[in-house]
N, CA, C and O atoms as CSV, one atom per row, in Angstrom:
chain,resi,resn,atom,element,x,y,z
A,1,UNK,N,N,161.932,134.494,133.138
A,1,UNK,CA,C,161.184,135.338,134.047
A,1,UNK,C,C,160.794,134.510,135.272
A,1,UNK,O,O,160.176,133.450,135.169
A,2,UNK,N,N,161.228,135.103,136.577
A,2,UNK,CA,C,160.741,134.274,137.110
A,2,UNK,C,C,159.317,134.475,138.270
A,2,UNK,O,O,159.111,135.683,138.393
A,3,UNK,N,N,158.455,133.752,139.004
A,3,UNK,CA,C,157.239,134.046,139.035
A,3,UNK,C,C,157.280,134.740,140.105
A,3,UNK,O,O,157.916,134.204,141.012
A,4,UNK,N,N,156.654,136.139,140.419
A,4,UNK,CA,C,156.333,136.503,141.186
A,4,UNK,C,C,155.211,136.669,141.173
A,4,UNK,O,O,154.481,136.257,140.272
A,5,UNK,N,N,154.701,137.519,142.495
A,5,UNK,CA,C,153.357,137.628,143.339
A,5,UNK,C,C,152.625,138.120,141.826
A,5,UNK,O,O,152.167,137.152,141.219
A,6,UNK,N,N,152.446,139.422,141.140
A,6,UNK,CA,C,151.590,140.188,140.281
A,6,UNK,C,C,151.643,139.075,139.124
A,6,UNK,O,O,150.670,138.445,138.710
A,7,UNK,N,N,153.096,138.948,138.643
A,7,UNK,CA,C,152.741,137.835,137.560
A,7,UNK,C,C,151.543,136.662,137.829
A,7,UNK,O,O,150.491,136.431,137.234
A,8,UNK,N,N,152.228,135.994,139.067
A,8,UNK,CA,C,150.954,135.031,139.180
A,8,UNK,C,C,149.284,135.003,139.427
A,8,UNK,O,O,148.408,134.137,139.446
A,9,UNK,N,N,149.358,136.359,139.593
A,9,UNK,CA,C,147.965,136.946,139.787
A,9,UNK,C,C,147.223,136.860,138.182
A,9,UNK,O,O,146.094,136.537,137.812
A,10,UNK,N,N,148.417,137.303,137.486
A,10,UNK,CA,C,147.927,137.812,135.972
A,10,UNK,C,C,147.565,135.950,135.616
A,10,UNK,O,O,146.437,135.479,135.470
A,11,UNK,N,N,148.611,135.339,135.560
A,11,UNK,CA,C,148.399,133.833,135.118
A,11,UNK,C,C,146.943,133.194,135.555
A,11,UNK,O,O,146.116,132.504,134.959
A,12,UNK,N,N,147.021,133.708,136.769
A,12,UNK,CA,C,145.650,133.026,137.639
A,12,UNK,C,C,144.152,132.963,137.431
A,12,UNK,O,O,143.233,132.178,137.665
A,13,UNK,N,N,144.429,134.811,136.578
A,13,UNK,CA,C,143.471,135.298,136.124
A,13,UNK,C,C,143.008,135.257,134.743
A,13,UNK,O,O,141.925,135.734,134.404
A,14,UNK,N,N,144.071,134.516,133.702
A,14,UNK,CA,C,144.271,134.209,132.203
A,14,UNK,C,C,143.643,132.550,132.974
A,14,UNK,O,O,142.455,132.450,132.669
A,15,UNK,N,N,144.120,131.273,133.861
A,15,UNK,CA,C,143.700,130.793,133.836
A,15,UNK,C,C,141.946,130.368,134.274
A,15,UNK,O,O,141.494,129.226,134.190
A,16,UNK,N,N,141.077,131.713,134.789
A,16,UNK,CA,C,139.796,131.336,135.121
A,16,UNK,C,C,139.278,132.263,134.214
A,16,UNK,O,O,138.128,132.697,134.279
A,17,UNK,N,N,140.206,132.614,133.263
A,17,UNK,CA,C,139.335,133.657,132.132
A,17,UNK,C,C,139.213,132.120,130.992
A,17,UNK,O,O,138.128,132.077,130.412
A,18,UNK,N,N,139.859,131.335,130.769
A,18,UNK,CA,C,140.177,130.197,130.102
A,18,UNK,C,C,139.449,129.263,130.251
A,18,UNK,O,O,139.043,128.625,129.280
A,19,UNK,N,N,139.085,128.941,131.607
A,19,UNK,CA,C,138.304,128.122,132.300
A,19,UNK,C,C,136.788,128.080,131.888
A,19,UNK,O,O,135.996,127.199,131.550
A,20,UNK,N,N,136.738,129.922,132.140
A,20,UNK,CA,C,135.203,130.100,131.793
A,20,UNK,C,C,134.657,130.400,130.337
A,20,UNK,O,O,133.518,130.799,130.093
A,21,UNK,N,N,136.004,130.053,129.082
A,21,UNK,CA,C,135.222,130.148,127.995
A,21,UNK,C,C,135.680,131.293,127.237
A,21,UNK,O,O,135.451,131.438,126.036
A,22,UNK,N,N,136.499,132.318,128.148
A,22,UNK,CA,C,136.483,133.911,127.875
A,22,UNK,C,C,137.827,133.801,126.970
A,22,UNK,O,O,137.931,134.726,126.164
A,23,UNK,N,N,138.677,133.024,126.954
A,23,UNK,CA,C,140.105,132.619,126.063
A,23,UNK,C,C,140.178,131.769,124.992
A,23,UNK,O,O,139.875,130.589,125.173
A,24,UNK,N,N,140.561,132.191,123.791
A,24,UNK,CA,C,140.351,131.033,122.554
A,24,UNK,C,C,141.689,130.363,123.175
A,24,UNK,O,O,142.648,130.929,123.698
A,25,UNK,N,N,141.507,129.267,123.000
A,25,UNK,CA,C,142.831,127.847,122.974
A,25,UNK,C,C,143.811,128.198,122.175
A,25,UNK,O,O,144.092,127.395,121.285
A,26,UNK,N,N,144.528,129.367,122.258
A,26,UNK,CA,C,145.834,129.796,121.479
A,26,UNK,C,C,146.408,129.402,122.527
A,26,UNK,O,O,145.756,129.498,123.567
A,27,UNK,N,N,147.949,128.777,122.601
A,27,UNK,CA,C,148.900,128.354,123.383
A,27,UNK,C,C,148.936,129.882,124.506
A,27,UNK,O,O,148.819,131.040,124.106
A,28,UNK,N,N,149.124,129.453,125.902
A,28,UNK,CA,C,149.453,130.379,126.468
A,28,UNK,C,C,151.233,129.947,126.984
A,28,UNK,O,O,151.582,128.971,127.648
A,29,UNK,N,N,151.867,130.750,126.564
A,29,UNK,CA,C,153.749,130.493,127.114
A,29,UNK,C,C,153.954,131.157,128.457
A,29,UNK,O,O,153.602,132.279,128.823
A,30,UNK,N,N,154.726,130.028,129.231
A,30,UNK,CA,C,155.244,130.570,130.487
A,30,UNK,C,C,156.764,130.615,130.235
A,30,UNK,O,O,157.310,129.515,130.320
A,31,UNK,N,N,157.499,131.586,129.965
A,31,UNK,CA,C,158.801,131.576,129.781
A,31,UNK,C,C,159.955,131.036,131.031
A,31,UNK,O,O,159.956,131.712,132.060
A,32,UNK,N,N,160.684,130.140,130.976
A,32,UNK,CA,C,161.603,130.442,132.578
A,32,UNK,C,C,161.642,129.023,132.640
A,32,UNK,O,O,160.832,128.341,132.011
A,33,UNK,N,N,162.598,128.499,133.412
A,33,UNK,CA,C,162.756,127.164,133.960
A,33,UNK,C,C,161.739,127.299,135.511
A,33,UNK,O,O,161.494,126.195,135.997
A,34,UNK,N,N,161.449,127.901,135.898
A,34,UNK,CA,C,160.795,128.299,137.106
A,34,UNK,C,C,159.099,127.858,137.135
A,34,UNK,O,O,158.388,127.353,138.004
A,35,UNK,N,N,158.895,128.242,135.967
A,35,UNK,CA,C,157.073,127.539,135.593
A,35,UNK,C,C,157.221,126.149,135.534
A,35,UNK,O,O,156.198,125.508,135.771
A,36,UNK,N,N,158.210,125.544,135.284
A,36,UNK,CA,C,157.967,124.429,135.491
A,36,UNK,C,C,157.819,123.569,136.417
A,36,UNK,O,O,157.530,122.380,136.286
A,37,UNK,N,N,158.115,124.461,137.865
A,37,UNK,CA,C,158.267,123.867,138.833
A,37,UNK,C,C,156.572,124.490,139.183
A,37,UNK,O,O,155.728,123.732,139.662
A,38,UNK,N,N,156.371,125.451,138.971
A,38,UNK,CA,C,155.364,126.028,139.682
A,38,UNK,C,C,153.964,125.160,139.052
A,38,UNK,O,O,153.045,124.666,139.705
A,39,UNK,N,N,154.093,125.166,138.077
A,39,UNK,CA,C,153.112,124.023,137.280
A,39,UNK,C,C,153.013,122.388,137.941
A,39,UNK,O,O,151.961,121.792,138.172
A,40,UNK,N,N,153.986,122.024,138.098
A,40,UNK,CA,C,154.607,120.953,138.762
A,40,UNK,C,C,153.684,120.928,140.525
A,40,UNK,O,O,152.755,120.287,141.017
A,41,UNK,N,N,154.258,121.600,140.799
A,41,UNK,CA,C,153.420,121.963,142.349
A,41,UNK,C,C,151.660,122.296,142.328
A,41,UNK,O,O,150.685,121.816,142.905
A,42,UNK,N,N,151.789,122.911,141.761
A,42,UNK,CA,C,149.713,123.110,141.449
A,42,UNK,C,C,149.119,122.139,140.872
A,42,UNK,O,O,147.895,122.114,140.998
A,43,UNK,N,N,149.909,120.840,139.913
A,43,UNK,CA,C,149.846,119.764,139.623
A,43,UNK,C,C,149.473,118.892,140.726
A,43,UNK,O,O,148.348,118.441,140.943
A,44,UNK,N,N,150.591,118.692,141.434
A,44,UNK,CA,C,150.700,117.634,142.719
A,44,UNK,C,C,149.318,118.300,143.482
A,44,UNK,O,O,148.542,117.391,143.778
A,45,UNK,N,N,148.765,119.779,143.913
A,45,UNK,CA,C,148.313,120.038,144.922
A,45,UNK,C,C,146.685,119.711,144.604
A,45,UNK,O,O,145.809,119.400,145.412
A,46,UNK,N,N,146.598,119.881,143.237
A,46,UNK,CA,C,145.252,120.055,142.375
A,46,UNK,C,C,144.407,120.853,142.480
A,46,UNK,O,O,143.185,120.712,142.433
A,47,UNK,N,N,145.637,122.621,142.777
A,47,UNK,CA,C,144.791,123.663,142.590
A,47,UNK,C,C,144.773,123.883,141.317
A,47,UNK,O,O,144.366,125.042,141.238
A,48,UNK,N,N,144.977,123.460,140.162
A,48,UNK,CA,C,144.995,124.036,139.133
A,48,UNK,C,C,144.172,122.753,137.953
A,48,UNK,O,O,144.754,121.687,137.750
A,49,UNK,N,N,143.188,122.974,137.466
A,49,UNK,CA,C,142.834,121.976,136.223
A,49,UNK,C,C,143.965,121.561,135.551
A,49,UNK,O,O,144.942,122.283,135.354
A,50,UNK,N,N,143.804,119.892,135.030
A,50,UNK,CA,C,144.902,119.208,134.310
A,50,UNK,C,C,144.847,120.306,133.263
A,50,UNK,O,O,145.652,121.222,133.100
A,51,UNK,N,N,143.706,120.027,132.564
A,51,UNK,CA,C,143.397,120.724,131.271
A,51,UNK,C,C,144.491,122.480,131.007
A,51,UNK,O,O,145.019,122.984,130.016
A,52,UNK,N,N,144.423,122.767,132.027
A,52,UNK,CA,C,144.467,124.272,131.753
A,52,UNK,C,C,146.236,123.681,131.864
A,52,UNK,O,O,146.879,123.947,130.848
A,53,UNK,N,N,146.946,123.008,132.867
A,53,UNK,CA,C,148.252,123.070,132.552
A,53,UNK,C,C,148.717,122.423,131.407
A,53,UNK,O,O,149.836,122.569,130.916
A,54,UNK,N,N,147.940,121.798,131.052
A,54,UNK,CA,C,148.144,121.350,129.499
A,54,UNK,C,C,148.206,122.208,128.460
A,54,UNK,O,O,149.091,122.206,127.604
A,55,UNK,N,N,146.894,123.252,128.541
A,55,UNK,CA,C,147.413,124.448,127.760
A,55,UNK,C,C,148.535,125.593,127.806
A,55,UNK,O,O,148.860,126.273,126.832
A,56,UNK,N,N,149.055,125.692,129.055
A,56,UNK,CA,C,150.169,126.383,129.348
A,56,UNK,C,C,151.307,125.981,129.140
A,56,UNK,O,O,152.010,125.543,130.051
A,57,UNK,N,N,151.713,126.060,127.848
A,57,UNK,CA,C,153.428,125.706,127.350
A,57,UNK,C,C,154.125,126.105,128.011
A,57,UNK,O,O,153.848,127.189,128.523
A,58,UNK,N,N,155.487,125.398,128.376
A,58,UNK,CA,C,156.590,125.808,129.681
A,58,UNK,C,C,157.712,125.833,128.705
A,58,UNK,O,O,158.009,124.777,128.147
A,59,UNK,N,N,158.335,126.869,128.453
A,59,UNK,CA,C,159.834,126.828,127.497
A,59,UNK,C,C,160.738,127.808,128.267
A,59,UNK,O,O,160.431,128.983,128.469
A,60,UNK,N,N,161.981,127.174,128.717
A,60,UNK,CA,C,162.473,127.468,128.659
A,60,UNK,C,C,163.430,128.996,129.193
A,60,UNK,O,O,163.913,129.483,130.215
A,61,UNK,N,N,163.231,129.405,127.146
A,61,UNK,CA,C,163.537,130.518,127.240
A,61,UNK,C,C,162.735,131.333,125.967
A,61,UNK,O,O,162.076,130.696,125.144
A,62,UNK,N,N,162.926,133.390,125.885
A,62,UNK,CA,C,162.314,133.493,124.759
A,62,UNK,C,C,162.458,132.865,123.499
A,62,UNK,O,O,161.551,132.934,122.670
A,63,UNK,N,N,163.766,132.113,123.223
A,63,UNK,CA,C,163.349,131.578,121.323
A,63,UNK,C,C,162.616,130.523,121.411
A,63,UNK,O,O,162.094,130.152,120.360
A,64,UNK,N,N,162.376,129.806,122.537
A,64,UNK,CA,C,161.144,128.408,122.354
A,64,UNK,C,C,160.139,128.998,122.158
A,64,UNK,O,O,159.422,128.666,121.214
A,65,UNK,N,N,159.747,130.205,123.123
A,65,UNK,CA,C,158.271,130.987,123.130
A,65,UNK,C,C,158.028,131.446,122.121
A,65,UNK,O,O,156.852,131.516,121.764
A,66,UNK,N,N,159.017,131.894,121.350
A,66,UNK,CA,C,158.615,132.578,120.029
A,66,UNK,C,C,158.730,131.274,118.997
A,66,UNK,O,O,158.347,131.483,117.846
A,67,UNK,N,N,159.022,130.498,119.188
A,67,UNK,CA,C,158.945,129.221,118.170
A,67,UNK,C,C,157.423,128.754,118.198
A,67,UNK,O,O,156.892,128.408,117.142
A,68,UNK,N,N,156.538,128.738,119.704
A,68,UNK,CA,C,155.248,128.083,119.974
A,68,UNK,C,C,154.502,128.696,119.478
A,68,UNK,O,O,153.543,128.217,118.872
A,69,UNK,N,N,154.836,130.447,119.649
A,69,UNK,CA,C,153.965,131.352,119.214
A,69,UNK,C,C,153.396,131.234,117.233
A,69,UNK,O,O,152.301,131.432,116.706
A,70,UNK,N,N,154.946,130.773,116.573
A,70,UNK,CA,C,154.991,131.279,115.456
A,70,UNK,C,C,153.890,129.949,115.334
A,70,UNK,O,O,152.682,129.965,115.096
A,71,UNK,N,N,154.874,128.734,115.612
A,71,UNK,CA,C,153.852,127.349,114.831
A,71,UNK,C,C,152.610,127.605,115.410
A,71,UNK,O,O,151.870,126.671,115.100
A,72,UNK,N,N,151.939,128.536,116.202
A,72,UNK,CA,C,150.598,128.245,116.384
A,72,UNK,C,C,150.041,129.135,115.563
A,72,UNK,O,O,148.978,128.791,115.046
A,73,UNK,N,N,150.572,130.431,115.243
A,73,UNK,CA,C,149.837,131.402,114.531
A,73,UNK,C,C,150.251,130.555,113.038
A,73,UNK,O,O,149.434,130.822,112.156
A,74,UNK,N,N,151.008,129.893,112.729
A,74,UNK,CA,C,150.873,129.713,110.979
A,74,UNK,C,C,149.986,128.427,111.225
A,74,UNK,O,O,149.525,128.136,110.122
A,75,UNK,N,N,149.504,127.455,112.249
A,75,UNK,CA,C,148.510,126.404,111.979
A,75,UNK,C,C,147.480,126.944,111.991
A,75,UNK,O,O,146.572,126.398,111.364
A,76,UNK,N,N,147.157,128.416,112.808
A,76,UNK,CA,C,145.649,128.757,112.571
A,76,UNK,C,C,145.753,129.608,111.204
A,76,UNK,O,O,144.641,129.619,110.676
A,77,UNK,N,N,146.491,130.162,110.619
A,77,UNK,CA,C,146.418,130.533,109.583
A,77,UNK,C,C,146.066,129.621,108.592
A,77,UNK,O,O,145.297,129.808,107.649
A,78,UNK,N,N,146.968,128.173,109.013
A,78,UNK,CA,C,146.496,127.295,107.597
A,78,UNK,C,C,144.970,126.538,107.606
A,78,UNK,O,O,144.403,125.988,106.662
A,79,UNK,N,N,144.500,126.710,109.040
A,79,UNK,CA,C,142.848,126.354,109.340
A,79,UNK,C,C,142.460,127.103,108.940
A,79,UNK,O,O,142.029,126.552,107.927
A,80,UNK,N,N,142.054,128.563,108.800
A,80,UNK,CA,C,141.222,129.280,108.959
A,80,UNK,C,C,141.040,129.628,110.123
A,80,UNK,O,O,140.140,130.421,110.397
């Protein structure tokens, strides 16, 4: 997928919902070779918290995303 204007609005807005507490620390996936650049750039510019691009997994394509998704939902399953 690659990023446009509304998507990045939505991301922008998952990242200051995250920021402020309002998001449990479940992996958030950016699907696409394209987030990685865009992550990359908000990196260098330091509009974006380290922290939060740390939580934003960059794969790829959908079977990585659904690989991050699964191992995160069976580790919180095996926490509690």
């Amino acid at each position: 997928m690659k990023p446009r204007a509304g998507t990045m609005a939505e991301v922008a807005n998952l990242w200051a919902l995250r920021k402020a507490g309002h998001v449990p620390p479940r992996p958030f996936v950016l699907v696409g070779p394209a987030w990685a650049q865009v992550a990359s750039q908000f990196e260098a510019l330091g509009t974006v918290d380290a922290n939060l691009l740390e939580w934003s997994v960059r794969v790829p394509g959908p079977r990585e995303a659904v690989k991050v998704v699964r191992e995160a939902y069976q580790e919180e399953r095996a926490h509690g």
